[in-house]
N, C-alpha and C positions, 0 to 999 in steps of 0.2 A: 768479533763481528757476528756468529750465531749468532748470540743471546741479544744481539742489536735489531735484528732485522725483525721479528716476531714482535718483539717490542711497538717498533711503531706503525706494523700491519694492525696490533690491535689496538695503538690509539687513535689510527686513522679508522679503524672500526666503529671504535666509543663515539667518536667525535661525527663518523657517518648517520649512526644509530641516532645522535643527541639533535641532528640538522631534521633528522626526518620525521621527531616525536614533534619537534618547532612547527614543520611546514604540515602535518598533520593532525595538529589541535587547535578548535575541538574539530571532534567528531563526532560527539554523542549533546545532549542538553547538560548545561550548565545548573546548579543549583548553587542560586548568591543567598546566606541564609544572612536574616538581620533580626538582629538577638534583640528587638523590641516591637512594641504594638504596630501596625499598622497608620500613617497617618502625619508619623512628625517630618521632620524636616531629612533625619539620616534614611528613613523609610521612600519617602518620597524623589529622592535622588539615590539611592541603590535600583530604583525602579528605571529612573530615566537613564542610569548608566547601564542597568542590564538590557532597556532597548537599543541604546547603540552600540551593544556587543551584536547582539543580535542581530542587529542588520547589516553588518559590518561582519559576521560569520557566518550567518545562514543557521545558525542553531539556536535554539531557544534558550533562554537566558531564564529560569523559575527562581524567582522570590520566593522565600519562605521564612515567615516570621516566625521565631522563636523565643520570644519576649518570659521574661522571668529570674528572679535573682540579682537586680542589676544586670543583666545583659549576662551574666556567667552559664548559664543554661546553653546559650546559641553559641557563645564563646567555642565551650567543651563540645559539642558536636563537633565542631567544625576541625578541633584540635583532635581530636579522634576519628578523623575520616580521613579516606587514603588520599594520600599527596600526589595525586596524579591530575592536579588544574580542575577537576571539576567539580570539588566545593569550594565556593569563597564564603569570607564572611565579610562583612561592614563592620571589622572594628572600631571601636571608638574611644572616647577619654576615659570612659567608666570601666570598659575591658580590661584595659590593657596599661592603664596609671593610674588609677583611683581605686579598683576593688582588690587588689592584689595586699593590699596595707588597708584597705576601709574593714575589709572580712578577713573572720580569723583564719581561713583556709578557701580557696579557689580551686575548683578540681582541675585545672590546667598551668600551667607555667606561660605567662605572658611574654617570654621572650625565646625559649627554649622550643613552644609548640608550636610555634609560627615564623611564618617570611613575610616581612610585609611586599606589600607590592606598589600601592601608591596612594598618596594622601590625597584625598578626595576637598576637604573645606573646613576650614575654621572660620565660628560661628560664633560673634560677640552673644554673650547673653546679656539682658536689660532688668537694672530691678524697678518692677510695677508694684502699683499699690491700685488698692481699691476703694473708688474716689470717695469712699466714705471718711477712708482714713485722713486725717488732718495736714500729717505731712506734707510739704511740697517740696522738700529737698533731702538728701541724705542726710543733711547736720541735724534738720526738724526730725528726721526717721530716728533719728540716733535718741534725740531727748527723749523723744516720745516713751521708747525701749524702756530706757531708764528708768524713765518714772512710769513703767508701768512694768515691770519685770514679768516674765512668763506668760501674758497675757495675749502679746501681740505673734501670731500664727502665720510661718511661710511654707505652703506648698511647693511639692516638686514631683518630675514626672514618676522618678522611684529614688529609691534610698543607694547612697555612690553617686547617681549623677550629678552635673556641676551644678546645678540646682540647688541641691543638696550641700555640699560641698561650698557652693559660693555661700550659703547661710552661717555654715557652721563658720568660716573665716571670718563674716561679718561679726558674728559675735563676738570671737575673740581677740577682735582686731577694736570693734569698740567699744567693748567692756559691757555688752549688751546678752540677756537672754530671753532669745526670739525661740518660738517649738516650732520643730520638722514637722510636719504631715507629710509622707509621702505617700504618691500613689501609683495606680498602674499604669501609668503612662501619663505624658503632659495634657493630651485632651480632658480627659476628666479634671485635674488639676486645676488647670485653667476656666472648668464650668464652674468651680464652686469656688474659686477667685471672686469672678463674675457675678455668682449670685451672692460672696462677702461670707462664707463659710470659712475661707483663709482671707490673711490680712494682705497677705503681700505675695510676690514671687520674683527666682533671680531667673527667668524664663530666657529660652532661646528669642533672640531678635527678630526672626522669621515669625514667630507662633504668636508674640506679641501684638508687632509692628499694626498690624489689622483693628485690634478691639484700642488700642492708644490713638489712633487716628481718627476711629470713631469717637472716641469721648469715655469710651467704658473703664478704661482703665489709666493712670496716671503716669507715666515715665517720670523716673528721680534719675537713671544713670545708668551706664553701658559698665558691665565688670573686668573690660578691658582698659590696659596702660593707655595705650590710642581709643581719641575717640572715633565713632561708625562715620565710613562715608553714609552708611542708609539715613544716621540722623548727626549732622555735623551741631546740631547747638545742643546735643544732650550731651552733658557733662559724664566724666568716670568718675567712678566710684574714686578712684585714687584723687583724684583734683579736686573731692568735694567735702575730702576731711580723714580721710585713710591710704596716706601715700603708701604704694608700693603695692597696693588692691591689685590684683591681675588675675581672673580665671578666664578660660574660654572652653567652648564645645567643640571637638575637631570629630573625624570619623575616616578611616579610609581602610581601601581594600586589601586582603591578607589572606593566603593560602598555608594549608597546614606544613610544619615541618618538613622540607623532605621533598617539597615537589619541583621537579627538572629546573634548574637554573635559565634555559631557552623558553619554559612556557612562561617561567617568571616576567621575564622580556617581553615576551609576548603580550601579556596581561599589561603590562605597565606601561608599554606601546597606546597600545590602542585605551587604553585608558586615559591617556596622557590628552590624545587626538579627541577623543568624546569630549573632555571638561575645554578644551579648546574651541569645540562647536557654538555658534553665536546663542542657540537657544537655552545651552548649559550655561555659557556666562548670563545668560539674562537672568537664569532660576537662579544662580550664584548671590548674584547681584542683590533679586529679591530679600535673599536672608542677610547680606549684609556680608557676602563672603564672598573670594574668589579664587581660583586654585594656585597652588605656589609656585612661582617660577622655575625653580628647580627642583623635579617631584620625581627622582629615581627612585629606586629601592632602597639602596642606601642611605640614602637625605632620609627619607619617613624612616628608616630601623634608628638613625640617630636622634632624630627628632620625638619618636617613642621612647627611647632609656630618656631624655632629658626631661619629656612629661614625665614621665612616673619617679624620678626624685623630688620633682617639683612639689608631684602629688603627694608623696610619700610624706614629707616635712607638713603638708597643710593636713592632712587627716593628722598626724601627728599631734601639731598643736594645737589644733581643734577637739581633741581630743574623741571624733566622732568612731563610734564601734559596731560592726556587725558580726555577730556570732552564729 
């Protein structure tokens, strides 16, 4: 009975100690870093999520873009910073299941470095054409390919992202060779879309949706199994000649290895409550996304190992490489 009593004086301790780090974080400003340019769709909701931290804490919530390498550059910060809640990052599909197998080496361990905390939005992407191009369907997209090998040019925002990745599929899914351009980020991408410097794009459904409406640019097909509530009569890619077609953009938040299991809660809480708020479903809504019913910690660390086997097979047989 000695060695009993000391015992649980210091797990009533630990467990005192772990109640009090909860009900007093934060304290200090937050830094949500997001390992890409300013402007897209995961940038633009890291912002609106870090104001409802914000207000919701009374501490500042700083964005900090750290764009470069496929998202691997803001990745490794964030996996190298102390686990005490106030680095996040916005991971995303290219993070954390696509460059881990796209690139010969990642200076961080995608599953080892990090805790996720909750999934934020999956984002159909749309593939566009530029109305010069002849096409009006994916079958027409496909002939065209064909019979023009190496000619026809699809941008994306960088080299890994699903952009990327949904091209290289396309290819060897229909026996077609389209060229990568990638760039640094989707806005650029999409100007010289626009002004016909690329042929095509397999673009976020949010970044598109605007120049399609206007006329600037052509909708063939959403690269999701389902097709978008944003556009119910645009066909997928799978239904229009490549059954079994499925990528998508997802992104959510994640703290380094190692940080207190109650702030994790904490994080994932009010996180939960944010994407809940009517003007977050509205923005949601916008890109064509909406948050997932069940978004614990847990569900997003499972849902990340099954993206990145998913991804690991399509860079694979895509044979797509960065060294």
């Amino acid at each position: 009975m000695g060695l009993t009593l000391p015992f649980f004086l210091v797990l009533a301790s630990m467990l005192g100690c772990a109640s009090a780090t909860a009900q007093s974080y934060p304290s200090r400003p937050i830094r949500l870093v997001v390992p890409y340019p300013p402007g897209g769709p995961l940038d633009i909701m890291a912002r609106a999520i870090g104001q409802k931290l914000t207000e919701a804490w009374s501490q500042p919530v700083v964005v900090d873009n750290r764009a470069g390498a496929g998202g691997n550059i803001g990745a490794d910060l964030v996996a190298k910073s102390p686990a005490d809640g106030y680095t996040l990052l916005m991971g995303a599909v290219a993070t954390h299941a696509i460059n881990p197998t796209l690139y010969g080496k990642v200076p961080y361990d995608p599953v080892k470095d990090f805790t996720p905390v909750a999934l934020v939005a999956q984002v159909p992407n749309i593939l566009v054409v530029n109305p010069a191009v002849p096409a009006k369907s994916v079958r027409e997209l496909i002939e065209l390919a064909r019979a023009r090998p190496g000619t026809l040019n699809f941008g994306s925002g960088s080299t890994g992202s699903t952009g990327h990745l949904a091209g290289e599929l396309f290819n060897t899914m229909a026996g077609v060779k389209m060229v990568h351009i990638p760039y640094k980020g989707g806005s650029p991408a999409m100007a010289d879309l626009l002004a016909g410097q690329v042929q095509l794009m397999f673009d976020n459904l949010a970044n598109a949706l605007p120049n399609v409406r206007a006329g600037r640019l052509r909708a063939l097909a959403v690269t999701t199994l389902a097709r978008s509530p944003a556009m119910p009569d645009l066909p997928t890619i799978a239904e229009s000649g490549l059954p079994g077609f499925d990528l998508t953009t997802w992104f959510g938040l994640m703290v380094p290895a190692g940080t207190p299991p109650e702030i994790v809660v904490k994080l994932n809480a009010e996180i939960v409550r944010a994407l809940d708020a009517k003007d977050m479903r509205e923005r949601l809504e916008k890109m064509g996304a909406e948050p997932p019913a069940n978004n614990t910690p847990e569900h997003f660390a499972a849902f990340i190992r099954a993206e990145a086997a998913k991804y690991a097979k399509v860079v694979k047989d895509s044979g797509a490489r960065v060294e």
